[in-house]
Structures are given as structure tokens and as C-alpha cells.
C-alpha positions in Angstrom: 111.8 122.0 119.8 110.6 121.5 123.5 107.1 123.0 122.6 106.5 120.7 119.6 107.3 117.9 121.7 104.6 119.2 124.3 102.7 119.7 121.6 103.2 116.2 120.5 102.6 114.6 123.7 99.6 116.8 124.4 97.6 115.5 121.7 95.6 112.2 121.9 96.6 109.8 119.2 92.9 108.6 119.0 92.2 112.1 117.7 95.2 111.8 115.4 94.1 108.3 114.1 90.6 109.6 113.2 91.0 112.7 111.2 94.3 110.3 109.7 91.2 108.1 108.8 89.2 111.1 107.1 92.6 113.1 105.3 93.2 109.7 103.8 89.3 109.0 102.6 89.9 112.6 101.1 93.5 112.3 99.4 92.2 109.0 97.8 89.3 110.5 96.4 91.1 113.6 95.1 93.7 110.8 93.3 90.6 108.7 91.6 88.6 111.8 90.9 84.9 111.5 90.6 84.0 108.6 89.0 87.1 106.6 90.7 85.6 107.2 94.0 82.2 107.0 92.9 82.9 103.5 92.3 84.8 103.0 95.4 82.0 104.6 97.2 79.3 102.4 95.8 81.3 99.6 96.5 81.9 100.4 99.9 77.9 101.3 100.6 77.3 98.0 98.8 79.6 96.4 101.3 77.9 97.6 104.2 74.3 97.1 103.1 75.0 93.2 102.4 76.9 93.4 105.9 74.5 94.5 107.8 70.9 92.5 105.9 73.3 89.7 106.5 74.0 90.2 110.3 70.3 90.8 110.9 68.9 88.2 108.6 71.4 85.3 110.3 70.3 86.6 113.8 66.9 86.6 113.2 67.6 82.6 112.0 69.5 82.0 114.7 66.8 83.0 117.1 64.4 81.1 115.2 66.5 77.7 114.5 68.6 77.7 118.6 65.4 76.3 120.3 64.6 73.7 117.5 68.3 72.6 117.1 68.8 72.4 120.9 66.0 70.2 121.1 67.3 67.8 117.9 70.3 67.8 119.6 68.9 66.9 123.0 66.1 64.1 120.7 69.5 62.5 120.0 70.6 61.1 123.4 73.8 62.1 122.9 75.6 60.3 126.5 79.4 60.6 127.1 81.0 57.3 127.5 82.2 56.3 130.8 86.0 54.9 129.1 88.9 56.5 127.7 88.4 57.7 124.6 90.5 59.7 121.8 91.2 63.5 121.5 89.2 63.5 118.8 85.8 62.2 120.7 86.7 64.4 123.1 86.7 67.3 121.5 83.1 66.1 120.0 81.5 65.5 122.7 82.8 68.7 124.0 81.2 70.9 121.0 78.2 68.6 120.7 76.9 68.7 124.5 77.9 72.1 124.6 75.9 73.4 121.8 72.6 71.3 123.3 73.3 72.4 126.5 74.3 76.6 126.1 71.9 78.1 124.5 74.0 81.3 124.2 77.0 79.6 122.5 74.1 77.2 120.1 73.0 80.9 119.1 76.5 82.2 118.5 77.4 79.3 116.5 74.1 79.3 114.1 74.6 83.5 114.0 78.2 82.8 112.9 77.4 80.3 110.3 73.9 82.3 109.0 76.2 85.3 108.5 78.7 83.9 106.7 76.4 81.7 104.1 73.9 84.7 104.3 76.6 87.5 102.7 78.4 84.8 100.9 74.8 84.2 99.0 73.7 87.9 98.9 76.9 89.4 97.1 76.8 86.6 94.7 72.9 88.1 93.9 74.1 91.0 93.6 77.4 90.7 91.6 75.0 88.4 89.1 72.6 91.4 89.2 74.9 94.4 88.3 76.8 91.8 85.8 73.8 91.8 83.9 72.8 95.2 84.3 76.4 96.1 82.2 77.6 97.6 85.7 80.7 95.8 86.3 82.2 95.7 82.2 85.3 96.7 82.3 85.6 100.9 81.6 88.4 101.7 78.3 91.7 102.9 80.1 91.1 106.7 81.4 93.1 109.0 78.5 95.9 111.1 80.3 95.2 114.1 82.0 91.4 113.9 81.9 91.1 114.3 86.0 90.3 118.1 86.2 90.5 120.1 89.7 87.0 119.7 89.9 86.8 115.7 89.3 89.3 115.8 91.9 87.3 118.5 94.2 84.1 116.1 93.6 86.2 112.7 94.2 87.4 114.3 97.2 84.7 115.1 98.6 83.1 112.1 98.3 86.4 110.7 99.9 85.3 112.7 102.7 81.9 110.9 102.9 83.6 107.9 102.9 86.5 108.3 105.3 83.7 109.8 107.6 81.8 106.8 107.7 85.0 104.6 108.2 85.8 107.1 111.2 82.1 106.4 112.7 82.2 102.6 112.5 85.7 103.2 114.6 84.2 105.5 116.6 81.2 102.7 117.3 83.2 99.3 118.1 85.4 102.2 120.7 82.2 103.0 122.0 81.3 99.1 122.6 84.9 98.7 124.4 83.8 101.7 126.8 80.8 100.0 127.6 82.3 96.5 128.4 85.3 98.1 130.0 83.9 101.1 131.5 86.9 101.4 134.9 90.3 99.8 131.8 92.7 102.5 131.5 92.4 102.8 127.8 88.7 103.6 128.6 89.9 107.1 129.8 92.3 107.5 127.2 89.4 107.1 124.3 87.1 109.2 126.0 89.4 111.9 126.5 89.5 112.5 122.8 87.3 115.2 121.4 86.3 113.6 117.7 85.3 110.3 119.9 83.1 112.6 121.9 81.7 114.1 119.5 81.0 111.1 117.3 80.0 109.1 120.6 76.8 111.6 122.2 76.2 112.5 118.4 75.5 109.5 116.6 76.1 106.6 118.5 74.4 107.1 121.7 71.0 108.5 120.2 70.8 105.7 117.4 71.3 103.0 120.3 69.8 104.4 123.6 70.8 101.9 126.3 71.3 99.1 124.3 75.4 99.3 124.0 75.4 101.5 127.3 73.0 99.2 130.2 72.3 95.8 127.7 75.3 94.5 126.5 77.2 94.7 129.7 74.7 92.4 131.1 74.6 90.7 128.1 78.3 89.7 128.1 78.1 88.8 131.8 75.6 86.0 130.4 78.7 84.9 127.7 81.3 85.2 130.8 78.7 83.1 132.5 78.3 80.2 130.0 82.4 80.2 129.1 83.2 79.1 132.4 80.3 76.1 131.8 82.3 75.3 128.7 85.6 75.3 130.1 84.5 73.2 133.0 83.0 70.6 130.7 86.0 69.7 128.7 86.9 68.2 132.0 83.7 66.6 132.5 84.2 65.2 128.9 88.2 63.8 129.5 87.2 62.8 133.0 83.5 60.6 132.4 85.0 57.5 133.2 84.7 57.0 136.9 87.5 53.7 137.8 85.8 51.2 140.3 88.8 52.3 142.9 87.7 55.6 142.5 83.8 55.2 142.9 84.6 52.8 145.7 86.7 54.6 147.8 84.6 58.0 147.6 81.6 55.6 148.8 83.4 54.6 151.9 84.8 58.3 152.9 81.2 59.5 152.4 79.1 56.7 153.7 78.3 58.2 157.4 77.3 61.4 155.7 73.4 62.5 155.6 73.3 65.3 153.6 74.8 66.4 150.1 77.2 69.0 152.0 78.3 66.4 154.5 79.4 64.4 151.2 81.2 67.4 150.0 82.9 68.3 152.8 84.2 64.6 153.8 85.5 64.1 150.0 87.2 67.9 150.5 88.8 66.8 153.8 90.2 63.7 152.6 91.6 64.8 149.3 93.6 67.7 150.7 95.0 65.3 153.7 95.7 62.1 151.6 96.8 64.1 147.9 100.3 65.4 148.5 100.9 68.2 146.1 104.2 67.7 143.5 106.6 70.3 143.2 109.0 67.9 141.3 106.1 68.4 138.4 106.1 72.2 139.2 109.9 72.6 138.7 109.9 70.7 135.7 107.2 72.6 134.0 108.9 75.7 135.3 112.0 75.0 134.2 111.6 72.6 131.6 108.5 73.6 130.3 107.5 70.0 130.5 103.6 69.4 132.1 103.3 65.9 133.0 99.6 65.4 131.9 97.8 62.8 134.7 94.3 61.5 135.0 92.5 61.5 138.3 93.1 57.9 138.2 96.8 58.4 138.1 96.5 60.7 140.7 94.5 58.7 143.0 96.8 55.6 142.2 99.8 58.1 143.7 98.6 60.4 146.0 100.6 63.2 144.1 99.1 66.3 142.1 99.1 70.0 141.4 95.7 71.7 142.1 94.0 70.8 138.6 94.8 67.3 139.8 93.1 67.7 143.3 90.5 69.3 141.5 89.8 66.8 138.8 90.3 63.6 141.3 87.4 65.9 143.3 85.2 66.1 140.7 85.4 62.5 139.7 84.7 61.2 143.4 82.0 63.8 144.2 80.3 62.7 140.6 80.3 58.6 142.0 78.6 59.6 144.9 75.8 61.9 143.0 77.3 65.4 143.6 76.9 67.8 140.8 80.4 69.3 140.5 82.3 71.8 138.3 86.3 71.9 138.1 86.8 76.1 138.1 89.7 77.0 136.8 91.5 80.3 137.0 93.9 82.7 139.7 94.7 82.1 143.2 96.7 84.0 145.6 100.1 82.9 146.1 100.4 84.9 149.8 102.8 87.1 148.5 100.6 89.8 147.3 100.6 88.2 143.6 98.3 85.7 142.1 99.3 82.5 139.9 97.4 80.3 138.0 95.1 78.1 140.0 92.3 75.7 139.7 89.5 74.8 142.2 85.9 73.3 142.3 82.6 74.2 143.0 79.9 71.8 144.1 76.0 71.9 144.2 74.4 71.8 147.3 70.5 70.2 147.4 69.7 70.6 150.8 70.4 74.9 150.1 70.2 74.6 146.6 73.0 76.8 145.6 76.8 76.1 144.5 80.0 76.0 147.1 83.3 77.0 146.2 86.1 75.0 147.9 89.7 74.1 147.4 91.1 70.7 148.4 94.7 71.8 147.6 94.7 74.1 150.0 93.8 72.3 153.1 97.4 70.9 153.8 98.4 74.9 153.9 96.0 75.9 156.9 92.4 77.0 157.2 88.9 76.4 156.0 88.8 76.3 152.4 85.2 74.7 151.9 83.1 77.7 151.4 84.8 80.0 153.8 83.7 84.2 154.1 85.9 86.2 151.2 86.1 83.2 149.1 86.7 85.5 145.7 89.3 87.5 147.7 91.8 84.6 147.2 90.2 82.9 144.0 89.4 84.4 141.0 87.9 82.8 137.9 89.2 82.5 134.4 86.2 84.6 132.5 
């Protein structure tokens, strides 16, 4: 008993998973014999042709169309309105300016949309197609006992072919995971399994090269990239009304400043000394699970906030002034040796042309918290 269960626990259950992929492939087969998983097999290699001249058909569109729709969309002067507007607006503008704006999601979007239309179309060809041909009438019912061994030999063995192929497509979106998470635990676990090695250096790595291995890495860094643009302009969207209060008073802490940094540091300093943060709305999220949704303006009007407060009332005030500003939102540390959901902003610098990190909720604990050494070490974005 002990040695099966060391037995057990010795084996990798990807292994397991992937030959239970192929025995199953090869029982079905057996149970259809040959012309039963003929069929299935056709239909199967019918599936995957259409998938795949779909997926490179609608990403060779969406190449093609990303630059020309981007630039309709931009031709339309599409401006977010500095009121309050509905939920509904602001989820368009939201999805509008972001698909002029990131090219990356623009191409995702037509890719999506070109894929789906594009397969939709194709298997409707080719049902028509094999309709006419006499392929798909329906066969009489199969008489009793006419699956022989060897219909069953052949049908499994074409199983076989089948459940092989559904075992390498497994083996290929594993292989994509190991790339984009090459240091996750389950990393190790996958590669530690002999039929994912051998399907891996085999077939996968010689039909892609570096694509999966160096580009796609780099690639989703890109899509990592451009999320955090997205999230960060929903609160552009909610928060494009500037109140004359607001614009006013961010005119008078910044008007002895000289450079854009000056202006960004003077609207850090007296946000985090005039904003008091509210742990009455803390403990009644926490132990209510009630969020008392505020505006910048609501927070301005009462000095009270949580950090996405700060961080929104900053953005507003920077944005009067003519500061390019993004609310970040994400993990900060919490001094305990834990993290807990956090939110921040960054701003853009002219004068050195690059973006600052800095945390107006913060300054009430201690320290420097407009671009300080280590910054990441204590903050670390939603991705």
C-alpha cells in the first residue's frame, strides 16, 4: 500500500493528464470503429483548418485596418466633456478614446471581431460546400454487430492521431505559460513532466524558434504596458470635469513655482498636509462591505479620503494647472511586511521629460514620497 502511494505521489499528474488525453482519443475510436472516427477525425481537422485560416486571415485585417481606424477615430474629434455625465458615457468614452489612442488594444479588438465573423463565414462555406457535395446526408442506422476488431483496430488508431494532436495543442498553450511565467511554481511542475518535454524541444520549439521563447514575453510586457494606460483613463474619463474651486485653488498653491516639477511637488505637499485620510470609510468597507464612492470634488469640499481619493483630487489639480498626470493604481506596503491594495500617481515631467512616481497619501506618515530612491520597493502596480 505504502509503495503505490509513493508511486502515486511520484508521478506528475501533467504526465497522467496527457497520455489520459491520448487512451481516451484511442478508446473512442475503438467504440465508433473506422468510419465513426473517420468522421470525427475530419471533423476535427476541418475544425482546426477553419481555426487557424481564420486567426491568420483576421490578424492580417487587423494589421491592415488598426492604422486606418485609429486615424477615423482620431478624424472624429472625439473630446471628453468637462461635466458629469452618466455611466453609460463613461464607459464610451472610455472604449472609444481608448481604442484611438492604444494601438495594441485597437488591434486586439479588430483581431477579436475578424476572427469571429471570419470562422463564422468560413464554416458556413464549407458546411454549404459538403451539403452539396452529398457529405453531410444522413448515413441509414449501422446494422448490429457490423464493427469488426479490425474497424475497431483502424478507428482506434485513428483515435490515436487524434488524441495525439489534442495532446500537442496542450502541450503548446503549456509551453506559452512557461514562456510568460518562466520563475511561477507551476512552471517547474510542467517542465518536470517527460511527455511535455518531449512534446515541447520536439515540435514546439523547432516549429516556433524564438517567437513563443524571446518575443512574446516582450510582447506581453507591451499589453501590461498599455492595461495600466487603460485603467488609468477610466479615471481620466469619470474625473474630466475640473470644478472652478478646484482649478482655482491648485493655481494659487502652484503659482510661485517655475518649473513643471516645482508644480508637482507643491500640489504633492499640500494634498498630503491638507487631505486627512478616513478610516471611518475604511472600517465600514471592511466591515460592512460598504465603499462610499466620492469625487475629487467631494473630497476637496472635505478634506477626507482614502488613497484613490488623494490620488484622484491629484490628478484633477495637476491637470488645471497643465500637468500630464496618471492615477496608478495597484499594491502598497502596509509596514508590516505585507502589501494591501493601494493607489498612487505618476506625473510627467517637461523640464526631464520622463514620468515621476509620487504618493500624496503618504506624506502625513513620514518621508519623501515624491520620487524618492526604491520607489517600486514599496509600490507595485496592478499589471
Amino acid at each position: 500500500m505504502n509503495e503505490a502511494l509513493q508511486l502515486l505521489s511520484s508521478l506528475n499528474l501533467l504526465t497522467v493528464l496527457l497520455v489520459a488525453i491520448i487512451a481516451i482519443s484511442v478508446v473512442q475510436g475503438a467504440a465508433r470503429g473506422t468510419t465513426g472516427s473517420a468522421k470525427h477525425l475530419f471533423l476535427l481537422l476541418q475544425e482546426g483548418a477553419v481555426t487557424i485560416l481564420s486567426l491568420v486571415l483576421a490578424w492580417k485585417l487587423a494589421v491592415a485596418l488598426s492604422p486606418a481606424f485609429g486615424d477615423w477615430l482620431t478624424s472624429r474629434n472625439i473630446v471628453i466633456p468637462n461635466e458629469k455625465i452618466s455611466w453609460l458615457r463613461q464607459m464610451y468614452y472610455t472604449i472609444v478614446t481608448a481604442l484611438r489612442d492604444f494601438s495594441l488594444m485597437r488591434s486586439g479588438v479588430l483581431l477579436l471581431v475578424g476572427y469571429a465573423v471570419l470562422k463564422t463565414v468560413l464554416h458556413a462555406v464549407i458546411d454549404t460546400i459538403l451539403y452539396r457535395a452529398g457529405k453531410y446526408a444522413d448515413p441509414s442506422p449501422r446494422p448490429e454487430g457490423r464493427i469488426t476488431w479490425t474497424s475497431s483496430v483502424f478507428g482506434g488508431a485513428i483515435g490515436a492521431i487524434t488524441g495525439a494532436g489534442r495532446a500537442l495543442m496542450a502541450v503548446a498553450v503549456l509551453f506559452m505559460y512557461t514562456a510568460l511565467f518562466p520563475h511561477a511554481t507551476f512552471t517547474g511542475y510542467i517542465q518536470q513532466s517527460s511527455l511535455y518535454q518531449k512534446g515541447a524541444k520536439e515540435v514546439i520549439e523547432p516549429f516556433t524558434g524564438d517567437l513563443i521563447t524571446k518575443q512574446l514575453p516582450v510582447f506581453t510586457k507591451a499589453v501590461e504596458h498599455e492595461f495600466q494606460n487603460i485603467l488609468q483613463r477610466k479615471y481620466e474619463v469619470i474625473d474630466a470635469r475640473i470644478p472652478d474651486d478646484i482649478a482655482l485653488a491648485a493655481k494659487e498653491v502652484t503659482a510661485k513655482s517655475k518649473s513643471d516639477e516645482e508644480k508637482a511637488k507643491a500640489l504633492y505637499q499640500w494634498i498630503g498636509t491638507r487631505v486627512q485620510y478616513d478610516w471611518d470609510k475604511v472600517n465600514l468597507y471592511e466591515q460592512k462591505r460598504v465603499w462610499k464612492e466620492q469625487s475629487p470634488e467631494d473630497t476637496f469640499a472635505t478634506r477626507k479620503g482614502v488613497c484613490i481619493d488623494y490620488s484622484r483630487l491629484y490628478a484633477v489639480m495637476a491637470r488645471s494647472v497643465g500637468l500630464d498626470v496618471k492615477v496608478v493604481t495597484g499594491l502598497g506596503y502596509d509596514g508590516k511586511g505585507g502589501y494591501g491594495p493601494h493607489a498612487w500617481n505618476e506625473v510627467y515631467v517637461a523640464d526631464r521629460a520622463e514620468w515621476l512616481p509620487l504618493d500624496s497619501t503618504w506624506v502625513s506618515s513620514g518621508g519623501n514620497w515624491f520620487n524618492p530612491p526604491n520607489f517600486d520597493a514599496t509600490h507595485i502596480r496592478d499589471a
